[in-house]
N, C-alpha and C positions, 0 to 999 in steps of 0.2 A: 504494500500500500504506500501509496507518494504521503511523506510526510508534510504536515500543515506551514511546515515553513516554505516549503519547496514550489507548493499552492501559490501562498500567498506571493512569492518572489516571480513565479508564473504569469499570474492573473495582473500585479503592479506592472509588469514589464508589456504586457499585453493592452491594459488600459493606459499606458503613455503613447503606446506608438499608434492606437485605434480609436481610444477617445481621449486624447488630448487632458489625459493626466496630469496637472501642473505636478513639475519636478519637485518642489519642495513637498507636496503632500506623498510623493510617489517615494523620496526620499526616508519621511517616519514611518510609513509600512515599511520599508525593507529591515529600515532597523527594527522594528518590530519583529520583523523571520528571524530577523540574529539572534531572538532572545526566548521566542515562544516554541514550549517544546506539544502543548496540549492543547485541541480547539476548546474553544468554548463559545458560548451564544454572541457573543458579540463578533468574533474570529469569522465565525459560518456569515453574520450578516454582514460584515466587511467582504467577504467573497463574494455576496450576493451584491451587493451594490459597487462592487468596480467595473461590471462589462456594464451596468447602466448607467454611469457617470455622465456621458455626453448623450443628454436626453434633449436637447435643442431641437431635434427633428419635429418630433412629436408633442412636446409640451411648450417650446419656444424658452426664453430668458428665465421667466418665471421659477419653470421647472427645474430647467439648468440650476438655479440659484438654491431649488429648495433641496436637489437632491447634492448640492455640492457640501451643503450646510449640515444633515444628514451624517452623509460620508467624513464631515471634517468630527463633528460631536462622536462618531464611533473611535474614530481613532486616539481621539482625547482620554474617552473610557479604555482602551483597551490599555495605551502608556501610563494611566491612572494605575492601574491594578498590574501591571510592570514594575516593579520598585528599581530595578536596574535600569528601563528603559531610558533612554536620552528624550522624556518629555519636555515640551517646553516653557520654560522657565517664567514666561509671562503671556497673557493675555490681550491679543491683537486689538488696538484702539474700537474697534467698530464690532467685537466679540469674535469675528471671526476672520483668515490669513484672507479669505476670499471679497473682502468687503473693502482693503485696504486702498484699492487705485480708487473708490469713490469718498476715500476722506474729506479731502479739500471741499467736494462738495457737499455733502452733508455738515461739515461744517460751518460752510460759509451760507451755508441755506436756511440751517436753524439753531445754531448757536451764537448770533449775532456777533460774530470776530469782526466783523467790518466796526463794529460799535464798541465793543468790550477793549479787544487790543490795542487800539491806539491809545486810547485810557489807561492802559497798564503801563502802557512805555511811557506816557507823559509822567505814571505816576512812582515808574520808577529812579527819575532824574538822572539819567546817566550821563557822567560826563568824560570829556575826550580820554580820559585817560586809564578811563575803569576798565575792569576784566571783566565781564560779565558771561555766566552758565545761562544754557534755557533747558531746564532740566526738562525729559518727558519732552522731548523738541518735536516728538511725530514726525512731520514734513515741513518742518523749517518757516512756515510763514512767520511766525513772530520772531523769531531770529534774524530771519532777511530785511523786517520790518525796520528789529533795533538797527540793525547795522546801516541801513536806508537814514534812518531820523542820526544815528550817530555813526559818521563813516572813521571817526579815526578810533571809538573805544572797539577794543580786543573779544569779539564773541566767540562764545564756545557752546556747540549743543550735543547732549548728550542723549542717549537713544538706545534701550535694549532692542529694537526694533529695524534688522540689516535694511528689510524691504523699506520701512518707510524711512529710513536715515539716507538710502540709495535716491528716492525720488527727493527728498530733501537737498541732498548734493547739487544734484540738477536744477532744481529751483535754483539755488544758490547761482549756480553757474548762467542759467539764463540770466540772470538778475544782475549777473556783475558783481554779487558781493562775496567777500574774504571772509568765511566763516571756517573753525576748525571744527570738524563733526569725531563723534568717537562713540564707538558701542559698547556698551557698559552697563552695567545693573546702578540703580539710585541706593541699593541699601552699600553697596562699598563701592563709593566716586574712587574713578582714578586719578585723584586729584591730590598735589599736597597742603596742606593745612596753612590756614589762611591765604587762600590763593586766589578768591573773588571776591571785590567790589560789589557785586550786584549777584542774585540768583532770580531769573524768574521761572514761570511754569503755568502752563495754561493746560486745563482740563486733563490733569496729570495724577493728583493725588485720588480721584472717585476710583480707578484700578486698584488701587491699593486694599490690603487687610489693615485693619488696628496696628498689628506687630509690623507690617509691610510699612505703614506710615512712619511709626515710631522711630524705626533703623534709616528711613531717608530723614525726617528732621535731626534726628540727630549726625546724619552726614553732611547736610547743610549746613546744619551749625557748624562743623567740624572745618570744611572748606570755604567758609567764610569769612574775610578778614572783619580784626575790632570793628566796630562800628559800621561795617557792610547792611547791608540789608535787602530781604525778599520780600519778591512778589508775587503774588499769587491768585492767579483766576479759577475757580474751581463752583462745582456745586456746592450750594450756601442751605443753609434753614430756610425751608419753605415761604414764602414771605405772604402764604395764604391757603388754606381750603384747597384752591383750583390749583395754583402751584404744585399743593403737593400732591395732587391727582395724577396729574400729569409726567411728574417726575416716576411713577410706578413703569412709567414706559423705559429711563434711562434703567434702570433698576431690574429692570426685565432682560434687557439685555448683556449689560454688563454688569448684573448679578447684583443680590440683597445683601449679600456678605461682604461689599468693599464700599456701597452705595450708604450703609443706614449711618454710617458716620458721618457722613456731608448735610445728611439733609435733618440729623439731631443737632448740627450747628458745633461741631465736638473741634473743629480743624483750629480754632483759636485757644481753647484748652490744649490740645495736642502741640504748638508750636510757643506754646508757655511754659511747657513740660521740657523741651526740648534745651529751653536756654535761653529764648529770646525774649525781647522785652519791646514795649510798646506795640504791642498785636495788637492791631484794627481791621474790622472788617471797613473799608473806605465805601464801599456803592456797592448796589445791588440789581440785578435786572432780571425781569420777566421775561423768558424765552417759551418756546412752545413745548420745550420739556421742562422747565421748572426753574427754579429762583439761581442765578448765577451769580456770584459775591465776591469781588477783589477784596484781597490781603495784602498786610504789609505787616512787616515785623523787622526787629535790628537785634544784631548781633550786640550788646556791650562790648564796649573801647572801656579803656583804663581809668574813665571817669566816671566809670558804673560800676566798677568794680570793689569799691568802699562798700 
């Protein structure tokens, strides 16, 4: 009997070259064959849904989408209950890897960045000479943005995310502007101690756990020079009824376990805890998914430290 690795090395090899298998998803099944010696329910429905993959014919976009989403949530479960498997370490901005080329749009369609961002870089005051990080950088628009509004201070954006750091590049590079990008987890910056002026972050910390949060403030704190300070866009405390109605949608997709801390209002306790001082929520806005609230908070210089 062909063993269930050998299947699945089979069928992945078979749905890249027939339906148009994106190589990164095609890439964690096989690591998957490296490691599983037993099918199991999920195994057999992985098999069943790779020669259906490119369902365009028959169901159009739609389909395509539902069965890509499908296929990507099995695989999640199957590296889940792998303890050795190379699962991945974070959670793609939009819930899922296949949703990542319609960021920029979705973003700029109902998270009002055309209105929120420029507000955040006015209200980060950055001047010619600072360092500034844009932690959680996605695809680079508020990075490209600062370095637009300040072309001689020093940006850096950071990104566990290859795909979206890749389109970010490019942005960059259409745009003309001199940004360093680097791929890296937020709970350990590759950065050394007090090494930015500025940190900001837009719609970065809602992916995060409690503990996930705790380990990035306190690396911000850590990579922050005295008297530096962040900024921060994120979801805020409901600022009503309907707000938080609607926020049940962010919350749905990228999950109740990273979301209920933004919208209990906890992100200015959490960066009090951390070390910082003068945390303010500065404005608040109404979006079609729910109450969006810039931060700011400062590292203590030597004259806070009495």
């Amino acid at each position: 009997m062909e063993s269930i690795a050998n299947r699945l090395r089979e069928e992945t090899e078979k749905a890249q070259h027939e339906n148009d298998l994106p190589d990164y998803l095609a890439e964690r099944i096989l690591s998957i064959a490296d490691l599983v010696h037993d099918s199991s329910t999920d195994i057999e429905l992985l098999l069943e849904q790779l020669p259906l993959y490119d369902t365009y014919g028959q169901t159009g976009y739609l389909g395509m989408g539902v069965n890509h989403l499908i296929l990507e949530k099995t695989i999640e479960r199957i590296e889940q209950s792998l303890p050795s498997a190379s699962a991945p370490a974070y959670v793609p901005a939009l819930g899922v890897h296949w949703l990542t080329p319609f960021y920029d749009l979705v973003a700029a369609t109902f998270s009002l960045e055309r209105s929120f961002k420029p507000v955040l870089i006015d209200q980060a005051a950055v001047e010619p000479e600072h360092r500034v990080l844009d932690l959680g950088a996605g695809t680079g628009t508020l990075a490209i943005w600062l370095k637009q509004h300040h072309p001689e201070a020093e940006i850096a954006c950071l990104d566990i995310d290859a795909d979206m750091l890749a389109k970010a590049a490019k942005k960059a590079g259409a745009a003309g502007t001199a940004i360093d990008f680097e791929q890296g987890s937020a709970f350990s910056l590759p950065y050394p101690p007090a090494h930015f002026h500025r940190i900001v972050s837009s719609l970065f910390f809602h992916h995060l756990t409690w503990e996930e949060k705790i380990k990035t403030a306190r690396e911000m704190f850590r990579v922050l020079k005295p008297g530096g300070e962040i900024h921060i866009a994120d979801w805020g405390r409901a600022a009503n009824p309907l707000m938080r109605s609607v926020f049940y949608i962010v919350q749905i997709v990228d999950g109740f376990a990273v979301t209920r801390d933004n919208v209990a209002g906890r992100l200015i306790t959490l960066y009090e805890e951390a070390g910082f001082i003068d945390v303010t929520e500065r404005r608040t806005y109404s979006t079609l998914f729910g109450t969006l609230a810039l931060y700011s908070a400062k590292k203590p210089d030597e004259s806070n430290l009495d």
